[in-house]
C-alpha positions as CSV (number, residue, x, y, z in Angstrom):
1,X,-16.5,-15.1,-8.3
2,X,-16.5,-16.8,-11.7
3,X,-16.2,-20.8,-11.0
4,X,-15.8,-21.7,-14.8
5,X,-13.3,-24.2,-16.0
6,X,-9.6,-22.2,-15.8
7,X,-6.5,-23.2,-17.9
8,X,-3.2,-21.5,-16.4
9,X,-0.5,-21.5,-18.5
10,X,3.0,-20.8,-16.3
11,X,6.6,-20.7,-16.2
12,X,7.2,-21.6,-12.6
13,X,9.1,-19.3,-10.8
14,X,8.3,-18.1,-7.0
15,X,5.3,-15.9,-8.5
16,X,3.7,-18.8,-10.2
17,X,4.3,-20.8,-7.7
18,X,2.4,-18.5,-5.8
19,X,-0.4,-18.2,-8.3
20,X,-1.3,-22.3,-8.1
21,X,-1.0,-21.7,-4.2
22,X,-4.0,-18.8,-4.4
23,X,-5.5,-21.0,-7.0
24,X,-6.0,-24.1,-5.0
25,X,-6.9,-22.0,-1.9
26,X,-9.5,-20.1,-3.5
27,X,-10.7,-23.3,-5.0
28,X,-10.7,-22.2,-8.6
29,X,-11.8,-25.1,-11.2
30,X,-8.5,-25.9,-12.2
31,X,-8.6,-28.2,-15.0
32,X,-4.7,-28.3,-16.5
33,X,-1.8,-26.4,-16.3
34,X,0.2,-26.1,-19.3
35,X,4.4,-25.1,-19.5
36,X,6.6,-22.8,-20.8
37,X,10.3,-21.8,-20.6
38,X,10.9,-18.4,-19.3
39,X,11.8,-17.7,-15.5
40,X,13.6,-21.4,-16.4
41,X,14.3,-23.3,-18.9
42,X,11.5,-26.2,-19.7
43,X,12.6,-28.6,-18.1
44,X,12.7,-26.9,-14.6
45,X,9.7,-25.2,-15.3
46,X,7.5,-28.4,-15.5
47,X,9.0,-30.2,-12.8
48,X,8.2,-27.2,-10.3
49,X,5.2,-26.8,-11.6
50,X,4.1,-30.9,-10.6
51,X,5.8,-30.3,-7.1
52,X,4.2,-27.8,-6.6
53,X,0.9,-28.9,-7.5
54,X,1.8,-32.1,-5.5
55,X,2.7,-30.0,-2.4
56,X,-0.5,-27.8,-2.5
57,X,-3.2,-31.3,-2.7
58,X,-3.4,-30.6,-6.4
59,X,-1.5,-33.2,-7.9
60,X,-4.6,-34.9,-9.8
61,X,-4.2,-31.9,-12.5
62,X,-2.7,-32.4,-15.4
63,X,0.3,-30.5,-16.1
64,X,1.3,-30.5,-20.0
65,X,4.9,-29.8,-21.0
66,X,5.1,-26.7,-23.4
67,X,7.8,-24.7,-25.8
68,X,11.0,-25.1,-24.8
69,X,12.2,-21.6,-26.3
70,X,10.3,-18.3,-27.7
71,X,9.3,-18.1,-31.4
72,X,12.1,-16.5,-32.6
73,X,14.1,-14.4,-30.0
74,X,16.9,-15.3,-28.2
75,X,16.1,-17.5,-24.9
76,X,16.5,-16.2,-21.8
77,X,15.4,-16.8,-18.1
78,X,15.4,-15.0,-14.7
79,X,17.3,-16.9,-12.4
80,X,18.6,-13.8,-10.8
81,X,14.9,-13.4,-9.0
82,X,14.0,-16.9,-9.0
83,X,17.0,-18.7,-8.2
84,X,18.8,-21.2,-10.1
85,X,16.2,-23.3,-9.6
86,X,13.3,-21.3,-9.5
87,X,11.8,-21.8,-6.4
88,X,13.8,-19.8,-4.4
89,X,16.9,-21.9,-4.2
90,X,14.3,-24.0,-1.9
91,X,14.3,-28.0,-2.6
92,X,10.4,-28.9,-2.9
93,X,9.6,-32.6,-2.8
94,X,9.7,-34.2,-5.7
95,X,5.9,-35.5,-7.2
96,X,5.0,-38.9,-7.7
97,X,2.9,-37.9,-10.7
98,X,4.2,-37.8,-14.2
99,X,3.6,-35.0,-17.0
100,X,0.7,-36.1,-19.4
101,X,1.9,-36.8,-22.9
102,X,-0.5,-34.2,-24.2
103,X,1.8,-30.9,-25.3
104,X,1.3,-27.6,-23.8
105,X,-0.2,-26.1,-27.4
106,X,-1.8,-29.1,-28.1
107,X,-3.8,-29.0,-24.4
108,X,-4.3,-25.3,-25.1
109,X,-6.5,-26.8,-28.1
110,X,-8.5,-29.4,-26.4
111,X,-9.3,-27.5,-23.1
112,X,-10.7,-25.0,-25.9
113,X,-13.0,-27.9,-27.6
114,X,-13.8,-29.6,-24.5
115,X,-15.0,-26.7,-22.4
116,X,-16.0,-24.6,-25.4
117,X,-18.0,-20.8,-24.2
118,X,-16.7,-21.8,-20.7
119,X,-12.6,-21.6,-20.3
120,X,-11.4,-19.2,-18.6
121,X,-7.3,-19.2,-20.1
122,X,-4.5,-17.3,-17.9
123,X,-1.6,-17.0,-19.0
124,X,1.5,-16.2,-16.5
125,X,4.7,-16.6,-18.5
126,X,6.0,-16.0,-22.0
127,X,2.9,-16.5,-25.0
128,X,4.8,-19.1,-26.8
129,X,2.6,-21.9,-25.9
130,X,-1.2,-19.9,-27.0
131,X,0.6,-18.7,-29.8
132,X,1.5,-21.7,-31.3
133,X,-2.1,-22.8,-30.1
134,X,-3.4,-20.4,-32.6
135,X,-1.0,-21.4,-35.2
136,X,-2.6,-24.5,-35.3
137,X,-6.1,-23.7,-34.7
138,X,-7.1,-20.3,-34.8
139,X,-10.6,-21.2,-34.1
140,X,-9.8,-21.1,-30.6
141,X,-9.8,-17.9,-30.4
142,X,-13.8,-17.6,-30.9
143,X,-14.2,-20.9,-28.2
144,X,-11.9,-19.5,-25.1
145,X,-14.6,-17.5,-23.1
146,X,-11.9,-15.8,-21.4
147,X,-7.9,-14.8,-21.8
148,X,-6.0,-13.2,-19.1
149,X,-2.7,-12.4,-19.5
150,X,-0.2,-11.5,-16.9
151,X,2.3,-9.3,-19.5
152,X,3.6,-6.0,-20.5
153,X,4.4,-2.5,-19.1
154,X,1.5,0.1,-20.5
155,X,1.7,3.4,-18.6
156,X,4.9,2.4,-16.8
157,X,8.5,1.4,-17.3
158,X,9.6,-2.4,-17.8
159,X,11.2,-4.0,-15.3
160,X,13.5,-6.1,-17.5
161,X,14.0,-2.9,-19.3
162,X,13.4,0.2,-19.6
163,X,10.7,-0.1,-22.0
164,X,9.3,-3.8,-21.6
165,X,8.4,-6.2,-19.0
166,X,9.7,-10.0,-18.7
167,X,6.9,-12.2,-20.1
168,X,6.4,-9.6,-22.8
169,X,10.4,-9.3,-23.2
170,X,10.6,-13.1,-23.6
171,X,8.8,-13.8,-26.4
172,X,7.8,-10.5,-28.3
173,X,6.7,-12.4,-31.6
174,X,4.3,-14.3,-29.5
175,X,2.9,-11.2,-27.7
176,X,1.9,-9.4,-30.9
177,X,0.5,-12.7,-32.4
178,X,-1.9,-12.9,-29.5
179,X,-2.7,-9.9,-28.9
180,X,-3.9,-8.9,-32.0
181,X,-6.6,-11.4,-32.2
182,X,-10.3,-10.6,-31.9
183,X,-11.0,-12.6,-28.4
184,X,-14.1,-12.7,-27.0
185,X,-13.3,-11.5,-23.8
186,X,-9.4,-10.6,-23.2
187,X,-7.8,-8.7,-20.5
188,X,-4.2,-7.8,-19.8
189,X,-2.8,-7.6,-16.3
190,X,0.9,-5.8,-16.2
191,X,2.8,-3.8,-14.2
192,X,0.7,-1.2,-14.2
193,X,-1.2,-2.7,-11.3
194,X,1.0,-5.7,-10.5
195,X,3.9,-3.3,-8.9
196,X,1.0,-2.2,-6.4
197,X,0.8,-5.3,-4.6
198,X,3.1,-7.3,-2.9
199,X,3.5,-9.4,0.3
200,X,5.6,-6.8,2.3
201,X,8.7,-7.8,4.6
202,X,6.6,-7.7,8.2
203,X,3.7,-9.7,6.4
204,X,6.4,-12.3,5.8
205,X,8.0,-11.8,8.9
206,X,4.5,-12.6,10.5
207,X,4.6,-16.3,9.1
208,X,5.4,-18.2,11.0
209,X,9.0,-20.1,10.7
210,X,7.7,-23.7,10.8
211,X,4.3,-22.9,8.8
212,X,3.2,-26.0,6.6
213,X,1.1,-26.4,3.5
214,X,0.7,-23.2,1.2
215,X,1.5,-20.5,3.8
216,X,5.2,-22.3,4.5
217,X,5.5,-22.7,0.6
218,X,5.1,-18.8,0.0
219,X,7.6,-17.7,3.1
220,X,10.7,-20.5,1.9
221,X,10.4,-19.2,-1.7
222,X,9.9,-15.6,-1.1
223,X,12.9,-16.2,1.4
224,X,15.6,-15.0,-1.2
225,X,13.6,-11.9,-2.2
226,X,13.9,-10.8,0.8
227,X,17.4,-12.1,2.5
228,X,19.2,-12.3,-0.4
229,X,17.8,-9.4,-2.6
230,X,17.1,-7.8,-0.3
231,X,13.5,-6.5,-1.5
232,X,10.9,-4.3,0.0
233,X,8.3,-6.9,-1.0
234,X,7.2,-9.9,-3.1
235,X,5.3,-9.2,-5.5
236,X,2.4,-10.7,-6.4
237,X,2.2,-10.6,-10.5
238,X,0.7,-13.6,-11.0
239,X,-1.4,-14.6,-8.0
240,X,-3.3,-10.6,-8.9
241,X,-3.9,-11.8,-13.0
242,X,-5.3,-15.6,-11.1
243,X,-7.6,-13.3,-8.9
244,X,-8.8,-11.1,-11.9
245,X,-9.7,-13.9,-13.9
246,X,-12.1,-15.2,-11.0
247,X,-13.0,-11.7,-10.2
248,X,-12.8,-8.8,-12.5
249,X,-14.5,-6.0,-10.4
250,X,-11.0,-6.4,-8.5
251,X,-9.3,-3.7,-11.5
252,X,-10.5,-1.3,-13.2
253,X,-9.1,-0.8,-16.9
254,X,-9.8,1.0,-20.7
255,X,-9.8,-1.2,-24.2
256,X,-6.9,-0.8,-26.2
257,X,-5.4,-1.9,-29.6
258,X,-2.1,-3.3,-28.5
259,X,1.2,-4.2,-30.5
260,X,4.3,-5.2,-29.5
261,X,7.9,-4.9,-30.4
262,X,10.4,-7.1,-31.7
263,X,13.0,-4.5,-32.4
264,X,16.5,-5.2,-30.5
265,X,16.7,-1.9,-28.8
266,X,12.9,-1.9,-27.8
267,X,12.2,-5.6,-27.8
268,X,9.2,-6.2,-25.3
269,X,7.8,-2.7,-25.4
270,X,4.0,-2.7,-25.4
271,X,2.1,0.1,-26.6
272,X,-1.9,0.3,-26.3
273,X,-3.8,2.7,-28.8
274,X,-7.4,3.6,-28.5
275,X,-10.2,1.8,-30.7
276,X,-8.6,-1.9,-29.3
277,X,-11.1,-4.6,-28.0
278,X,-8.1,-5.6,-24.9
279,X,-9.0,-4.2,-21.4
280,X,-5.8,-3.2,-20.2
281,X,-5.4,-2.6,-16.1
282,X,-5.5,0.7,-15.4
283,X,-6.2,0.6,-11.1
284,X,-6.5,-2.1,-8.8
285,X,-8.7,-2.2,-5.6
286,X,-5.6,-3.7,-3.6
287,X,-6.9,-3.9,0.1
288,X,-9.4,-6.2,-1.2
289,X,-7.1,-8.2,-2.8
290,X,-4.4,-8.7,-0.7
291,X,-7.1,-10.0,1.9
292,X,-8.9,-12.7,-0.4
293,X,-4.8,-14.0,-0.7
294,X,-4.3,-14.2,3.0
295,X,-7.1,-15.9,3.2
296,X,-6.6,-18.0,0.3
297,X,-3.2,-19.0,1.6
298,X,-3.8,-18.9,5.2
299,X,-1.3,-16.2,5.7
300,X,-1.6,-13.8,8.8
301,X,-2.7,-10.3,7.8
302,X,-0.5,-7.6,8.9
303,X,-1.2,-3.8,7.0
304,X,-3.7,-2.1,4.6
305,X,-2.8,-4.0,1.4
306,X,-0.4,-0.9,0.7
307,X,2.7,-2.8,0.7
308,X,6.6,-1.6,1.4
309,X,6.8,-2.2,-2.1
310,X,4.0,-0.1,-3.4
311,X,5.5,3.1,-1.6
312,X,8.8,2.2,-2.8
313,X,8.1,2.3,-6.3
314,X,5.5,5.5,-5.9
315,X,8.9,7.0,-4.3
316,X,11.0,5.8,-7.3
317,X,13.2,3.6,-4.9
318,X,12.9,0.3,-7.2
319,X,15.6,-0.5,-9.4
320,X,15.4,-0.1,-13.2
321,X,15.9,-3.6,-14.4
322,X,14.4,-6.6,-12.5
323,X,12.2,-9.5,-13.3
324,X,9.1,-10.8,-12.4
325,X,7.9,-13.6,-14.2
């Protein structure tokens, strides 16, 4: 697996959470994390995103406050998954380190120049922050080794609507600013693949109640997803774009041009055309994932990686509208 120097850029919701959880585990080289408003407003969004790191043993990296609001849509959030606070509803203690006075775009730029041919950028909320990155330095694009994104609905329906996904959804005017660039290497992870794995209600079940470190983290936070809301599963958007940037065998895609749309009726909606340089996730090799996150996050293994979720959706049994993050 690729051990290069990895930016994530996140909105922290239970899914990001997540995501720095599996990052930490797997011992990615987690340099920065940068924020963004989406699953919650900015504010919220940075202060999980320090207790979180705090919580997991990780609160040495620097975490560097981003846009407050998209480009030019109208702000919106998801506290309907995440909670009103975006952890679940769940009360994380609070860090004793502060955010760096760096801005997210601005960190965007120097991770770029510091670690030039080597970073490894994932993105796992709304684009705002790499747009406006490239706004103000466009060279960056041609010094980022590597850009995943964790965005859009290709070959499926949205899940915010119809027609787009959340992160897209939030910041459309971002999306097709980023997208559109020549990267060096870029890869898109949606819903395609995201929708096919997911931490299933007996896999959560098999946590134990008073489990501590990153394994108690995921079962209080995914708590309301499946209590409250309900769910057949969590699922695991952004921890599956973390593990693709550090291995990409785990999916299987085709190179597309991609635009987005800011229209009002189809705002979000993605659409990939042939003769693009973006590798868009077509199938993912899920067994194999959902056992590198167990053991990432010290969870107990129960199933095939074919979660409750996964045969929901192939049955159609989701809802139309939900968020991920």
């Amino acid at each position: 697996m690729r051990t290069s120097p990895m930016m994530l850029d996140v909105d922290t919701g239970i899914d990001d959470a997540a995501a720095l959880a599996f990052a930490a585990g797997i011992r990615a080289n987690l340099i920065g994390v940068s924020t963004v408003a989406g699953n919650v407003p900015i504010d919220l969004s940075t202060d999980n995103t320090l207790r979180v790191l705090s919580l997991i043993g990780k609160g040495d990296v620097p975490v560097f406050r981003g846009a407050s609001r998209p480009l030019a849509a109208t702000a919106g959030n998801a506290a309907h998954v995440h909670g009103g606070n975006g952890l679940g509803d769940v009360i994380l203690p609070a860090s004793m380190m502060n955010e760096a006075e760096m801005s997210g775009p601005e960190a965007i730029i120097e991770m770029a120049n510091r670690f030039e041919g080597e970073l490894t950028l994932v993105m796992l909320g709304p684009l705002t922050n790499l747009a406006m990155a490239l706004s103000l330095r466009p060279g960056i694009v041609n010094q980022i080794a590597r850009l995943v994104v964790m965005g859009g609905a290709y070959f499926t329906r949205g899940n915010i609507t119809p027609h787009a996904e959340f992160n897209i959804y939030a910041d459309p005017d971002a999306a097709n600013q980023v997208l559109a660039v020549p990267w060096i290497d870029a890869t898109v992870v949606g819903l395609d693949v995201t929708q096919q794995v997911a931490i299933s209600h007996a896999q959560w079940q098999a946590i134990p109640e008073d489990a501590t470190g990153a394994a108690g983290v995921i079962r209080a936070i995914s708590a309301k997803t499946f209590m409250e809301r309900a769910r057949a599963g969590f699922v695991l958007h952004d921890p599956l774009a973390v593990a693709v940037a550090l291995d990409p065998s785990l999916i299987d895609g085709q190179r597309y041009a991609l635009t987005v749309s800011a229209d009002a009726e189809m705002r979000g909606k993605t659409t990939a055309a042939a003769g693009g340089n973006v590798l868009v996730a077509r199938e993912v090799h899920g067994q194999v994932f959902m056992k590198r996150l167990h053991g990432a996050l010290g969870l107990p293994y129960v199933g095939d990686g074919r979660s409750d979720e996964t045969q929901a959706g192939a049955k159609g049994l989701l809802p139309d509208v939900r968020s991920d993050g």
